[in-house]
C-alpha positions as CSV (number, residue, x, y, z in Angstrom):
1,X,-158.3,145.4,-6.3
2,X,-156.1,148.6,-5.1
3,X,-158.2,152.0,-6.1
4,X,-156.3,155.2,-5.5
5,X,-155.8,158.8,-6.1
6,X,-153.8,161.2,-8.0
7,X,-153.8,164.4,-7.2
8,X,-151.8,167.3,-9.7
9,X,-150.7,170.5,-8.7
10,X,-150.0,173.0,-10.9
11,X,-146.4,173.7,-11.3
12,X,-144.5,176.9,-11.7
13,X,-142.7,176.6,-15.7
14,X,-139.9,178.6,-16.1
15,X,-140.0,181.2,-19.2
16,X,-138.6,180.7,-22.5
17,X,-134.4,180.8,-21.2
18,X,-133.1,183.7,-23.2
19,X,-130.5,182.3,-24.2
20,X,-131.7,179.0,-25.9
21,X,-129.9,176.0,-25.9
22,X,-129.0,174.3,-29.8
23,X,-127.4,171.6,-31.5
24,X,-125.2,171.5,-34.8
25,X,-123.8,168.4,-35.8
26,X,-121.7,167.0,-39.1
27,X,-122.5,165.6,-42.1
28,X,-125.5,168.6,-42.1
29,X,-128.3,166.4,-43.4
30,X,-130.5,165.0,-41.0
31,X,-131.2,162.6,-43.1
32,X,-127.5,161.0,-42.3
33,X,-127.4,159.6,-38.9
34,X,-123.5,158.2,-39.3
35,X,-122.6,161.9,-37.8
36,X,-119.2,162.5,-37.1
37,X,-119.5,165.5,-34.6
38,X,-122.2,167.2,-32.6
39,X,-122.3,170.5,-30.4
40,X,-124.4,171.4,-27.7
41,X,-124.7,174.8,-26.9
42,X,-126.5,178.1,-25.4
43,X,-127.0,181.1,-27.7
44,X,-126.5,184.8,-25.8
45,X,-128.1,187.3,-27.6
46,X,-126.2,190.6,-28.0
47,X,-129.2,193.1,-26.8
48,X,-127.1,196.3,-27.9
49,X,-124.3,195.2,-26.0
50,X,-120.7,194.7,-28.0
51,X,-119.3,191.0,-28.2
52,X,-116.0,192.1,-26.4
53,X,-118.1,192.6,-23.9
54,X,-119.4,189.4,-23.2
55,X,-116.6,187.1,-24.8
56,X,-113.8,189.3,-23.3
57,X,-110.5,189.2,-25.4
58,X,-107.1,187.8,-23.8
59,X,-110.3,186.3,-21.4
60,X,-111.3,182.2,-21.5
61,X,-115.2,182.0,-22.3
62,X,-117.3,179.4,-22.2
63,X,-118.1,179.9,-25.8
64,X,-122.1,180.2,-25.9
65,X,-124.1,180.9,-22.1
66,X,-124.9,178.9,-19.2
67,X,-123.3,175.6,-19.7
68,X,-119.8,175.4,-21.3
69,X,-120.1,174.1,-25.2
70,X,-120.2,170.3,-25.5
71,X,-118.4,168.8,-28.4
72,X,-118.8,165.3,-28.9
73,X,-116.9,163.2,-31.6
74,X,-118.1,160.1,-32.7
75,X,-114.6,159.6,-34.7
76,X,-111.0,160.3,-34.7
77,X,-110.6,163.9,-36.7
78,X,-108.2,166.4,-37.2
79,X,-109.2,169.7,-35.3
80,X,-107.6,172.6,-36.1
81,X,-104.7,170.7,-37.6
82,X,-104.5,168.7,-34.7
83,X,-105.5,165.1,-33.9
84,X,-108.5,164.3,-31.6
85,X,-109.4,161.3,-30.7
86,X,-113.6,160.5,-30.6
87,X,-114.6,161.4,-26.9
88,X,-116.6,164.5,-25.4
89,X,-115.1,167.6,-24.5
90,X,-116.2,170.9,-23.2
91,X,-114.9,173.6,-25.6
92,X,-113.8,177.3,-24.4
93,X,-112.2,179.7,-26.5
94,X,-110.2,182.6,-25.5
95,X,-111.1,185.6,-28.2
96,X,-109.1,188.3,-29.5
97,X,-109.3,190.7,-32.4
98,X,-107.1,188.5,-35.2
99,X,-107.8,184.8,-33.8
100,X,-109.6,183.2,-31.4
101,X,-107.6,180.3,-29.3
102,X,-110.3,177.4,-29.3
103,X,-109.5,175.0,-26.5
104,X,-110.9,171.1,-25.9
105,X,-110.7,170.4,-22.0
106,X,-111.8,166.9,-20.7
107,X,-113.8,168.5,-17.5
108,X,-117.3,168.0,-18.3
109,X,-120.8,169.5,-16.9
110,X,-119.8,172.6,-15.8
111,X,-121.4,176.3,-15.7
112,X,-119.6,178.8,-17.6
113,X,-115.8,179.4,-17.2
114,X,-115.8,179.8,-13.6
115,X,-114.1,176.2,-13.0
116,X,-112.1,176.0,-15.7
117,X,-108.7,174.0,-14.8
118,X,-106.0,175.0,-17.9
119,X,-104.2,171.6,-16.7
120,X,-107.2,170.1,-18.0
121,X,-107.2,171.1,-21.9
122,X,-106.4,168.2,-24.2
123,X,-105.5,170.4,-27.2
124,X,-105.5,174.0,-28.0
125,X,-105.7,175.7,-31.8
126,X,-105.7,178.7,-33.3
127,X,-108.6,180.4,-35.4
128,X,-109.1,182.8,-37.6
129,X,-111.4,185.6,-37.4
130,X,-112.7,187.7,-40.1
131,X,-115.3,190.1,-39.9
132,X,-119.0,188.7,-41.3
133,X,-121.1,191.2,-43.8
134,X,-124.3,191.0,-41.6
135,X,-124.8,191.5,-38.0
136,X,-125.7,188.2,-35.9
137,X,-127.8,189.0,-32.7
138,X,-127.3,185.7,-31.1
139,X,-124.1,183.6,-30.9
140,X,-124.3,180.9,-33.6
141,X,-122.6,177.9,-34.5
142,X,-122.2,176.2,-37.5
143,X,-120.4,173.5,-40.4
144,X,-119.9,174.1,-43.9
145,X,-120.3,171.1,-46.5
146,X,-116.4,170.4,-45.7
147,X,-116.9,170.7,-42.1
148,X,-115.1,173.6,-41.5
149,X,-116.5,175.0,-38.0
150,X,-118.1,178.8,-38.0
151,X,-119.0,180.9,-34.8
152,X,-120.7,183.9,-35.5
153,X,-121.8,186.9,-33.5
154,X,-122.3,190.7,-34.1
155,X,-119.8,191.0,-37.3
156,X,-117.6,188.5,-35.7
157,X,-117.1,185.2,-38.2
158,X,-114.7,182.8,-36.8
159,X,-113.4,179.7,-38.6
160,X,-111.7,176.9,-38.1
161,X,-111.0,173.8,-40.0
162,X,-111.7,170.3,-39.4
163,X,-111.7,166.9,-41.2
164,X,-112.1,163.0,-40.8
């Protein structure tokens, strides 16, 4: 018979990350695990700061903090009026004041927008911006009942429409 020992040391955890990772995904009930899409992303908080600050228009944007968006497909849909086939994709967006250009690009894994490669977008839309009745501290994501994608922050709304 073998005895040994294990000895622990304490290890240094990290604080809550202040902007927290989250995950929105299509149908909305959790109950439904046939889901169509789901998005992984990081939620900045505004902190008195202005969102053209931090999503810079005319400027591409990881859309969210530390890693770039995920958006995962798990069927063929129509994005934006365009046709995507199921795969993952990292999603940017380039903002400005009227609509936001929302761009799928094959790179995956990567930290912000500093090695984003244009050559490798698969698709690009337009969306349209509006501006929300109620101020949203921290970037938010989310789907209607028809699937239509919002992206909220400070009195920002952005929408764009998807479908199977």
């Amino acid at each position: 018979m073998l005895l040994g020992s294990l000895t622990v040391t304490a290890q240094k955890i990290k604080p809550l990350d202040v902007s927290p990772m989250d995950a929105l995904s299509y149908p909305l009930s959790y109950k439904t695990s046939d889901k169509v899409v789901k998005i992984i992303y990081s939620r900045p908080q505004l902190k008195d700061r202005k969102v053209e600050d931090l999503a810079v228009p005319g400027k591409i944007w990881r859309t969210g903090a530390n890693e770039a968006t995920e958006i995962s497909f798990y069927k063929d849909v129509v994005f934006g009026g365009k046709k995507v086939k199921a795969g993952t994709y990292s999603l940017f967006t380039i903002p400005n004041e009227k609509e936001w250009t929302v761009i799928l690009n094959k790179d995956l894994n990567v930290w912000g927008a500093y090695s984003y490669k244009q050559e490798n977008d698969v698709l690009r839309v337009k969306a349209k911006v509006s501006k929300n009745d109620e101020n949203v501290e921290a970037f938010t994501m989310a789907f209607d009942k028809d699937m239509n994608l919002y992206m909220a922050w400070g009195k920002t709304l952005v929408t764009l429409a998807m479908s199977e």
